[in-house]
MOPAC internal coordinates of N, CA, C and O (Angstrom, degrees):
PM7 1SCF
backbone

  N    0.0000 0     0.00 0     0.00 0    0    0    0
  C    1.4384 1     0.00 0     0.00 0    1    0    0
  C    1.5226 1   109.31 1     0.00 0    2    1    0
  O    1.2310 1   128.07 1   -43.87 1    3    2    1
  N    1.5508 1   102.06 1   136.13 1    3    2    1
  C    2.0270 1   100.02 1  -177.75 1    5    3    2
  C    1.7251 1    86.61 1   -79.73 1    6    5    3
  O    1.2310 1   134.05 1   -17.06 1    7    6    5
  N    1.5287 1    90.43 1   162.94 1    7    6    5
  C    1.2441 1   128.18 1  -177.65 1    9    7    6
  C    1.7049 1   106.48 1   -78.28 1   10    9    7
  O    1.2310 1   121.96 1   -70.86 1   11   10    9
  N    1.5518 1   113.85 1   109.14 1   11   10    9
  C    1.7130 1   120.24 1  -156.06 1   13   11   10
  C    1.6917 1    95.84 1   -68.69 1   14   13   11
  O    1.2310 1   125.18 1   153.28 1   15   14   13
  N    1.5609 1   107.66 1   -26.72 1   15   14   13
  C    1.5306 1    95.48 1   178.76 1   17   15   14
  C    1.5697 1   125.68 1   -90.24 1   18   17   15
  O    1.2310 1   133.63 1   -28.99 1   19   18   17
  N    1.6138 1    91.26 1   151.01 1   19   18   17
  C    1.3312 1    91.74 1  -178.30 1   21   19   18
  C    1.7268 1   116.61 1  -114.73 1   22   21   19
  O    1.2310 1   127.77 1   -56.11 1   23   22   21
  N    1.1346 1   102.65 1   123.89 1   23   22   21
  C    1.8385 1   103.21 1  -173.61 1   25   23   22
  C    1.3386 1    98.03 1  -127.91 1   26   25   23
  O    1.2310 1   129.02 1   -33.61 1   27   26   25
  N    1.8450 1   100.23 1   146.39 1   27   26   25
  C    1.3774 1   130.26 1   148.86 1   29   27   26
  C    1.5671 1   116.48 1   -45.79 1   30   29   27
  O    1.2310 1   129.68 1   -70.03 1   31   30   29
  N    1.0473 1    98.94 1   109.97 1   31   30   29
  C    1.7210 1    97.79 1   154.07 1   33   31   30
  C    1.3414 1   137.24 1   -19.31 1   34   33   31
  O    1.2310 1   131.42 1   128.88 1   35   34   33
  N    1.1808 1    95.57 1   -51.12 1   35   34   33
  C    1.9898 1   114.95 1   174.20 1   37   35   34
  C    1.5149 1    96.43 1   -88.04 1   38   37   35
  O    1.2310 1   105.71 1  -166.73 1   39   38   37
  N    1.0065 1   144.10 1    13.27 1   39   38   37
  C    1.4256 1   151.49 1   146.69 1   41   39   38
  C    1.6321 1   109.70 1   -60.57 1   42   41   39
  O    1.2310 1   122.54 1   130.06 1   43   42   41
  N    1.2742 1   112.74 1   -49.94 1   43   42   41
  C    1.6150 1   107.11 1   168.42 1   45   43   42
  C    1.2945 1   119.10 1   -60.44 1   46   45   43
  O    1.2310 1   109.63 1   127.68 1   47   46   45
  N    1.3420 1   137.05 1   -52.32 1   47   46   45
  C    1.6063 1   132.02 1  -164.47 1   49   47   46
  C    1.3541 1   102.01 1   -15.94 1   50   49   47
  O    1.2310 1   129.65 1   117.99 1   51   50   49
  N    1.4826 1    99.01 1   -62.01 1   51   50   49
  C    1.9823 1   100.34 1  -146.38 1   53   51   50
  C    1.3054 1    93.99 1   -54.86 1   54   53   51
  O    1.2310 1   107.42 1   162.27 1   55   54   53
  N    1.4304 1   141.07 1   -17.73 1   55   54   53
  C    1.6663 1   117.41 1   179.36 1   57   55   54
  C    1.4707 1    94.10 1   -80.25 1   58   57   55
  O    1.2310 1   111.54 1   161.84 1   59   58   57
  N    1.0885 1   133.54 1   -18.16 1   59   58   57
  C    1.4785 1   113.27 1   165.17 1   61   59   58
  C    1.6924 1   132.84 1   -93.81 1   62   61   59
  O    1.2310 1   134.88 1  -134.00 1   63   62   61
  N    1.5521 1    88.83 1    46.00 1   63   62   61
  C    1.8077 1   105.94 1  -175.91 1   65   63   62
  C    1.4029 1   107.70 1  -137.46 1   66   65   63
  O    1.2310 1   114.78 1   -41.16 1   67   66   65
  N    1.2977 1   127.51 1   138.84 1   67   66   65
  C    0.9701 1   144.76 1  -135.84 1   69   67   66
  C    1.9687 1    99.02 1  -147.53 1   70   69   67
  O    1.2310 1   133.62 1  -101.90 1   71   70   69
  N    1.4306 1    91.28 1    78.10 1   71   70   69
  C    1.5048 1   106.44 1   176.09 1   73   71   70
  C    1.7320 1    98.79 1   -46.29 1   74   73   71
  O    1.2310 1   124.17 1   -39.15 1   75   74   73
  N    1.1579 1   109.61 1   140.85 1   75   74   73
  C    1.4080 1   119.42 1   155.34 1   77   75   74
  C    1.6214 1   134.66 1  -113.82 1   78   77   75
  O    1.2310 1   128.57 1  -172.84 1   79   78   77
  N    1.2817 1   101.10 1     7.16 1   79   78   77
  C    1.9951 1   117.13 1   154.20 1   81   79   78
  C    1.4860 1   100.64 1   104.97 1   82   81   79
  O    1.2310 1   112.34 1   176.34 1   83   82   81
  N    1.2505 1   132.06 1    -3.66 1   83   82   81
  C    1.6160 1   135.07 1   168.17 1   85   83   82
  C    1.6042 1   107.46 1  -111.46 1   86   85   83
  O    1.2310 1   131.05 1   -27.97 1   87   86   85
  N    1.3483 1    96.28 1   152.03 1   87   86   85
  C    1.6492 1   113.15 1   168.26 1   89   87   86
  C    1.7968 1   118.05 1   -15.17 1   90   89   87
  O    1.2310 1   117.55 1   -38.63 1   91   90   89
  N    1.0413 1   122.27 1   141.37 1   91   90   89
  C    1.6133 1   104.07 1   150.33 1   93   91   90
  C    1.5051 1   121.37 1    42.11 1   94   93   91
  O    1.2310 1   118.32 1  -161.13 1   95   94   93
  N    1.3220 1   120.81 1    18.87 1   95   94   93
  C    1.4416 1   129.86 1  -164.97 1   97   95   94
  C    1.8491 1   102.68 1  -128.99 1   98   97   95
  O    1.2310 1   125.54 1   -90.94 1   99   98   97
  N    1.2547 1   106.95 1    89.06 1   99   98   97
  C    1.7660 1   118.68 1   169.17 1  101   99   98
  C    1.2878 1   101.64 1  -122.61 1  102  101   99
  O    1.2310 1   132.08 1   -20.79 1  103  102  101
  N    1.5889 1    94.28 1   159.21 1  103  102  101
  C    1.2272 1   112.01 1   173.66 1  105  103  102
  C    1.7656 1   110.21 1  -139.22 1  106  105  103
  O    1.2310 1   125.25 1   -44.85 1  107  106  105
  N    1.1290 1   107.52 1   135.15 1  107  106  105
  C    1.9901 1   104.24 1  -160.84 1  109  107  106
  C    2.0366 1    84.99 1   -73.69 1  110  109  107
  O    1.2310 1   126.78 1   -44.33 1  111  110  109
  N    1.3622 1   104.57 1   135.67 1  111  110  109
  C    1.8674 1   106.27 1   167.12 1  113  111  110
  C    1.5446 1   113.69 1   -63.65 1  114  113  111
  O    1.2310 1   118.85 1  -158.12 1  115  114  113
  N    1.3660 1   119.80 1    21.88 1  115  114  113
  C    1.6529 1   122.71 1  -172.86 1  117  115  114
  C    1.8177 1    86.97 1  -119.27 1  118  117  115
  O    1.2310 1   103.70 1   146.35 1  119  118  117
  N    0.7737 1   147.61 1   -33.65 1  119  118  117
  C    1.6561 1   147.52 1  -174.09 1  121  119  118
  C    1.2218 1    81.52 1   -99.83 1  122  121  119
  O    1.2310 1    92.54 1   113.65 1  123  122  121
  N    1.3349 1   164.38 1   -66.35 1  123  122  121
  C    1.5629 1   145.39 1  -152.04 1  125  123  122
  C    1.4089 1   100.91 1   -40.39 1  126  125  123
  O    1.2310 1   116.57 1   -64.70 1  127  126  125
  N    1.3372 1   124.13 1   115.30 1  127  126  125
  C    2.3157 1   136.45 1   163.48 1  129  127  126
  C    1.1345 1    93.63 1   -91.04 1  130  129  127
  O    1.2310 1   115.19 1   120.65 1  131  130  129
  N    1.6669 1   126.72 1   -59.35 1  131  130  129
  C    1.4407 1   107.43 1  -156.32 1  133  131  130
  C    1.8796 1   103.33 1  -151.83 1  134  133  131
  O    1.2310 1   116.05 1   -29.00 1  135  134  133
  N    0.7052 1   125.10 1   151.00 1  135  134  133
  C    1.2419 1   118.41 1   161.69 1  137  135  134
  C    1.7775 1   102.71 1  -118.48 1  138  137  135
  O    1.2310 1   119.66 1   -26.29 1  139  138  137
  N    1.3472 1   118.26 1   153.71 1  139  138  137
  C    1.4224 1   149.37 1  -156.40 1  141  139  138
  C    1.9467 1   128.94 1  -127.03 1  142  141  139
  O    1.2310 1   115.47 1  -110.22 1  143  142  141
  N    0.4518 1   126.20 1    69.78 1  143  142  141
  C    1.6272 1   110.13 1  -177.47 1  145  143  142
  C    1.8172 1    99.87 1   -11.59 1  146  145  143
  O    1.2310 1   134.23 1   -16.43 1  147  146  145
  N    1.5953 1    90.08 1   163.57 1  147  146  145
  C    1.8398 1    87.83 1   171.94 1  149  147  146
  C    1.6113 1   100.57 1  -107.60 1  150  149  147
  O    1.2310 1   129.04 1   -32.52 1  151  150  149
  N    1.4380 1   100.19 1   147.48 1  151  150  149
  C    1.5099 1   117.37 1   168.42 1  153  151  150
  C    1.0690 1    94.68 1  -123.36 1  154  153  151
  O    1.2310 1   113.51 1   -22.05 1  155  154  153
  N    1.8176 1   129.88 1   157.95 1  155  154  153
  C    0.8549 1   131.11 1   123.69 1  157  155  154
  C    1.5577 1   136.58 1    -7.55 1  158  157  155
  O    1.2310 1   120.88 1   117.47 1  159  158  157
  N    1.7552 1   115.92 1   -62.53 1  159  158  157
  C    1.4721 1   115.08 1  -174.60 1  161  159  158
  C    1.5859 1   105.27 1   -72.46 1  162  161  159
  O    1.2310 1   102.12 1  -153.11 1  163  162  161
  N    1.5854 1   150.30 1    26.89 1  163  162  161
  C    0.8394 1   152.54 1   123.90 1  165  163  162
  C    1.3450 1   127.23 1   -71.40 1  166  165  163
  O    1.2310 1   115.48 1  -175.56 1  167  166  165
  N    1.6358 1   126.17 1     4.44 1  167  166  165
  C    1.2262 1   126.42 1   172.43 1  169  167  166
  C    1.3844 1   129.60 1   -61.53 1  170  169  167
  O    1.2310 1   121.44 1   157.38 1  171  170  169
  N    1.1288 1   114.85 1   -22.62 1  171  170  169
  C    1.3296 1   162.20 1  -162.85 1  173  171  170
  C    1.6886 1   101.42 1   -51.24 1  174  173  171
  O    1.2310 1   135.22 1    90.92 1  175  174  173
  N    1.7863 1    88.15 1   -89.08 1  175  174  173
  C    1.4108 1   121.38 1   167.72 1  177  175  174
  C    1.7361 1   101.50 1   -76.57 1  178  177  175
  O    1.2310 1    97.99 1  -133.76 1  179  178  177
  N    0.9328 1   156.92 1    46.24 1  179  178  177
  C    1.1219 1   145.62 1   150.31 1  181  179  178
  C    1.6680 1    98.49 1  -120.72 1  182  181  179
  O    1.2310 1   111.75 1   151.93 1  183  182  181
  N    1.1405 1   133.15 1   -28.07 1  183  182  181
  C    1.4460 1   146.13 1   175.12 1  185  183  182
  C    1.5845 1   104.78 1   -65.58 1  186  185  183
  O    1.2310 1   123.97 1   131.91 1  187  186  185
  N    1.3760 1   109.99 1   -48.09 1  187  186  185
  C    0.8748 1   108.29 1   165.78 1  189  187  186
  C    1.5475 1   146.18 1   -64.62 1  190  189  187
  O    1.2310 1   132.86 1   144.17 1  191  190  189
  N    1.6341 1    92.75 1   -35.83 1  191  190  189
  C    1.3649 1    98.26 1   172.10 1  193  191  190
  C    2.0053 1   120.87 1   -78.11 1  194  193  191
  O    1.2310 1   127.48 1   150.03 1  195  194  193
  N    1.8026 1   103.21 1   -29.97 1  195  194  193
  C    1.4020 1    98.19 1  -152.26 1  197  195  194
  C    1.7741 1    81.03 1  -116.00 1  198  197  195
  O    1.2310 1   108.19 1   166.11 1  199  198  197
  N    1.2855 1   139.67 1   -13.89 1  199  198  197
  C    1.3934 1   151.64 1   171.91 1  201  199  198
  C    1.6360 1   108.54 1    85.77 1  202  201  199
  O    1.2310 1   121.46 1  -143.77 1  203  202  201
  N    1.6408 1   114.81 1    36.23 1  203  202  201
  C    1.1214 1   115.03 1  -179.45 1  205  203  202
  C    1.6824 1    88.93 1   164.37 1  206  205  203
  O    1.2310 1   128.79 1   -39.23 1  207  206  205
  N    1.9895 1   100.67 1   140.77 1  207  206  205
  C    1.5238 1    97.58 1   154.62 1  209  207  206
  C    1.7898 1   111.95 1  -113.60 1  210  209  207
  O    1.2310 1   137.06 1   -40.84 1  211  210  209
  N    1.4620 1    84.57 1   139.16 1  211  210  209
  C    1.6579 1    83.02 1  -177.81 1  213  211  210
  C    1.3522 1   108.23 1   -94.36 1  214  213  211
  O    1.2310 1   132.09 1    -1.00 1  215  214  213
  N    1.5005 1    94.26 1   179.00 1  215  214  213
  C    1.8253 1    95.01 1  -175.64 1  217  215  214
  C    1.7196 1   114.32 1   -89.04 1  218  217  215
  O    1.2310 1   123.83 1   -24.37 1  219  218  217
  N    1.1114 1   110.26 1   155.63 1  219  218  217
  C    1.3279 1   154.24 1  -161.45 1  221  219  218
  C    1.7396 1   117.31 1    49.13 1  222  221  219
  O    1.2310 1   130.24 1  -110.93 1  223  222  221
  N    1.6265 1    97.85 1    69.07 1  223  222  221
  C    1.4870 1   130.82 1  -172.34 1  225  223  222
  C    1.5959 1    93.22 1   -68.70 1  226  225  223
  O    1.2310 1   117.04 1   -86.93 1  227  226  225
  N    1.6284 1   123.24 1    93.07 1  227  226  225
  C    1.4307 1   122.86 1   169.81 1  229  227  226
  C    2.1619 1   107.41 1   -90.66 1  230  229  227
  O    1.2310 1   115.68 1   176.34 1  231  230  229
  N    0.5465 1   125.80 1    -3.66 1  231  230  229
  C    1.3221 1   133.66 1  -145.90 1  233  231  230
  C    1.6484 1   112.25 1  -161.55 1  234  233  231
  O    1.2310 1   125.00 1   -36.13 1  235  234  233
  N    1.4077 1   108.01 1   143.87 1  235  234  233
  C    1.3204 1   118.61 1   160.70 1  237  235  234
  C    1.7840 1   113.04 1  -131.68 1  238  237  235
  O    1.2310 1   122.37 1   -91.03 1  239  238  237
  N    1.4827 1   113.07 1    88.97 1  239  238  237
  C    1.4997 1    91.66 1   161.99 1  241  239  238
  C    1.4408 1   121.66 1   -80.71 1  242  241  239
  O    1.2310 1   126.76 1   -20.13 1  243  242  241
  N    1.7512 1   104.61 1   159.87 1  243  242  241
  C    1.1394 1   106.87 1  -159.26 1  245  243  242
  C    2.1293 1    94.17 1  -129.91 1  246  245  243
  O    1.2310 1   127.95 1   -42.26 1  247  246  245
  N    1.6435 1   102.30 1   137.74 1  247  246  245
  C    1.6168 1   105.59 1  -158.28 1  249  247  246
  C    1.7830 1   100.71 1  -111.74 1  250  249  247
  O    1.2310 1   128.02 1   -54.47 1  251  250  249
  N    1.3300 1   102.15 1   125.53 1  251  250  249
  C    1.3887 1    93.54 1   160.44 1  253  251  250
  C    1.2813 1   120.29 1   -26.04 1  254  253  251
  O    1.2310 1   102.96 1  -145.12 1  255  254  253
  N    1.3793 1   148.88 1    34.88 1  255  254  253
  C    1.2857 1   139.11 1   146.59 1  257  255  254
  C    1.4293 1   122.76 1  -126.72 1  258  257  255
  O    1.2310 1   136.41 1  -172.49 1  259  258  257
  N    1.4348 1    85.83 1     7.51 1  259  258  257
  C    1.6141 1    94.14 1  -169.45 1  261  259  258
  C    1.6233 1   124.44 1    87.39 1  262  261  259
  O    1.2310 1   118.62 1  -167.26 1  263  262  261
  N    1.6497 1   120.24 1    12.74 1  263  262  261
  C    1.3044 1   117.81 1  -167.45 1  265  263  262
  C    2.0478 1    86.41 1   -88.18 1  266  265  263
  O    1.2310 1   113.86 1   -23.97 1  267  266  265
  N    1.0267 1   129.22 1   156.03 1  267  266  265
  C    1.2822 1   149.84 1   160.26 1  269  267  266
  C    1.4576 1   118.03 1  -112.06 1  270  269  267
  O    1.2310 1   122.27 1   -89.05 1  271  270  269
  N    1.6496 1   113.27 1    90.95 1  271  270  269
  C    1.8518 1   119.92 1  -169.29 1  273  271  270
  C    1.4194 1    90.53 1  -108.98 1  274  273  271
  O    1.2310 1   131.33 1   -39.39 1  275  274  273
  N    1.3492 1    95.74 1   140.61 1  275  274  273
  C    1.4954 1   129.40 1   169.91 1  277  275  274
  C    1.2667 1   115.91 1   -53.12 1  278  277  275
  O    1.2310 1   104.84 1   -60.44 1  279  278  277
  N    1.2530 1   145.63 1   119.56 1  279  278  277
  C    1.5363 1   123.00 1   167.80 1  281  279  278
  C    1.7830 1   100.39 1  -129.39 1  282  281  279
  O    1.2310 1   124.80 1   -40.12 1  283  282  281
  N    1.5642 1   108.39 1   139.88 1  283  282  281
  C    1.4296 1   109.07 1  -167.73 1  285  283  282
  C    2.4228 1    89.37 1   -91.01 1  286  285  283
  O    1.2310 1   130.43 1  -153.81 1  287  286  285
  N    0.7937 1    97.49 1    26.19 1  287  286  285
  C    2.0151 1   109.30 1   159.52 1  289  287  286
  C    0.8243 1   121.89 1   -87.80 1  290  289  287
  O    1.2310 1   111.13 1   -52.28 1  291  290  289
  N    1.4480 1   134.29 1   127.72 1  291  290  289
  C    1.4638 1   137.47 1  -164.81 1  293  291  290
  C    2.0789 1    96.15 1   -62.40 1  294  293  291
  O    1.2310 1   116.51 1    13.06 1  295  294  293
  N    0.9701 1   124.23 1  -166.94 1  295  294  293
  C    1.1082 1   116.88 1  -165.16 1  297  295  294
  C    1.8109 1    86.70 1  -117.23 1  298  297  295
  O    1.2310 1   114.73 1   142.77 1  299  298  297
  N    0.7759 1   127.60 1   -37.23 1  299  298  297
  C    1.5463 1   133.52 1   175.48 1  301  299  298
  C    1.4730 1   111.58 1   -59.78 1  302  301  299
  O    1.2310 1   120.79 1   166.18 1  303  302  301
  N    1.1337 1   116.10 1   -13.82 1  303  302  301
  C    1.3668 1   114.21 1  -176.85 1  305  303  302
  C    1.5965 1   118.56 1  -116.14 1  306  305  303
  O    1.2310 1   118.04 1   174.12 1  307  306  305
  N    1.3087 1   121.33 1    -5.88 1  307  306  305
  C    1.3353 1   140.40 1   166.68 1  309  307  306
  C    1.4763 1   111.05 1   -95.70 1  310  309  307
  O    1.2310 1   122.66 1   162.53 1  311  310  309
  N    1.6598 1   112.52 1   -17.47 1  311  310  309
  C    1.6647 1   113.26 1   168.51 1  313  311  310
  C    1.7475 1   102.59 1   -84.10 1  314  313  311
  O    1.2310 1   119.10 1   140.97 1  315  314  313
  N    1.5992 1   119.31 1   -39.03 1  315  314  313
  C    1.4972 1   107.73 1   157.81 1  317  315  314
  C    1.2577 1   107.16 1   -36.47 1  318  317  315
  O    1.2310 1   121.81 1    89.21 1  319  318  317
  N    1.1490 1   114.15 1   -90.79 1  319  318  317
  C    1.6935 1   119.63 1  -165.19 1  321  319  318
  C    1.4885 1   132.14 1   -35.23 1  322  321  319
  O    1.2310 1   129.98 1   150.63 1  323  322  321
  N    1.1509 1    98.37 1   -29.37 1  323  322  321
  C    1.7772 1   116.20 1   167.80 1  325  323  322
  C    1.3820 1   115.56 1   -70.19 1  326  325  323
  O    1.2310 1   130.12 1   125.35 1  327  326  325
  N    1.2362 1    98.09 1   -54.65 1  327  326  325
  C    2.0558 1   102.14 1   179.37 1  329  327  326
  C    1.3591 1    83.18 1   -85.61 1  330  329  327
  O    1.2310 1    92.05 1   145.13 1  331  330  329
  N    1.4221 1   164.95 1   -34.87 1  331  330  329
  C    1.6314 1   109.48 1   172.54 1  333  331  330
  C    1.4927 1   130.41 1   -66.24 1  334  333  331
  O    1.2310 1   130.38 1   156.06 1  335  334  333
  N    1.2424 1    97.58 1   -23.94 1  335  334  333
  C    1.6313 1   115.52 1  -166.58 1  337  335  334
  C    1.8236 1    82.04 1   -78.38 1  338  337  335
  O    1.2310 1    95.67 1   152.01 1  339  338  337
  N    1.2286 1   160.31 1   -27.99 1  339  338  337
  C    1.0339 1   140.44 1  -138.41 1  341  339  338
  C    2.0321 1    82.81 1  -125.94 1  342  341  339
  O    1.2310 1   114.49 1   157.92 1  343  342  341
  N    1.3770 1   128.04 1   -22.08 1  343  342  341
  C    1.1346 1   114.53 1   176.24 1  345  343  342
  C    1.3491 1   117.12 1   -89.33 1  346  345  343
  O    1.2310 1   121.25 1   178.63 1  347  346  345
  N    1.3341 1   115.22 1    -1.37 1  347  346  345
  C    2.0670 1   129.11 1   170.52 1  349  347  346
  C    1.2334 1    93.61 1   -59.50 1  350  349  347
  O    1.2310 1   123.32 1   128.92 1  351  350  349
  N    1.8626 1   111.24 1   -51.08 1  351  350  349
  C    1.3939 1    95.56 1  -142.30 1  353  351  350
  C    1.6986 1    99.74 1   -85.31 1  354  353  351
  O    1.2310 1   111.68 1   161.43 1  355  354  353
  N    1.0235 1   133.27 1   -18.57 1  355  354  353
  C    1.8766 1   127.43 1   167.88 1  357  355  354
  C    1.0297 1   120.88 1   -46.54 1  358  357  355
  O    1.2310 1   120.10 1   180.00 1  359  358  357

């Protein structure tokens, strides 16, 4: 049986976005290098990257370009999400 729905192409992305727990704040799971616990001495580069750290900074992912975004996600739980999203695509 065909599939009754019909979707846009650009209908997929958002499974390849990777909310990070604030407003307007994604990151595509293809630029995710590393994700980090948050410290403090990453405030730095997170100011830099997002122009402010907000509160309850659990996480630092880190983007093939070098941006460092805040995510209020434990850091253990955005490394789930990465290795599933990265075991779809094999």
């Amino acid at each position: 049986m065909k599939n009754p729905f019909i979707l846009h192409p650009s209908s997929f992305i958002l499974m390849d976005l990777l909310w990070l727990g604030y407003d307007g704040l994604s990151v595509r799971f293809v630029d995710v290098t590393a994700v980090l616990l948050y410290h403090p001495s990453l405030d730095a580069r997170i100011v830099s990257a997002y122009g402010r750290v907000p509160a309850n900074v659990r996480a630092v992912v880190i983007t093939g370009a070098g941006a460092f975004l805040p995510s209020s996600w434990p850091p253990e739980q955005i490394r789930q999400r990465w290795a599933s999203w990265r075991e779809e695509r094999t």
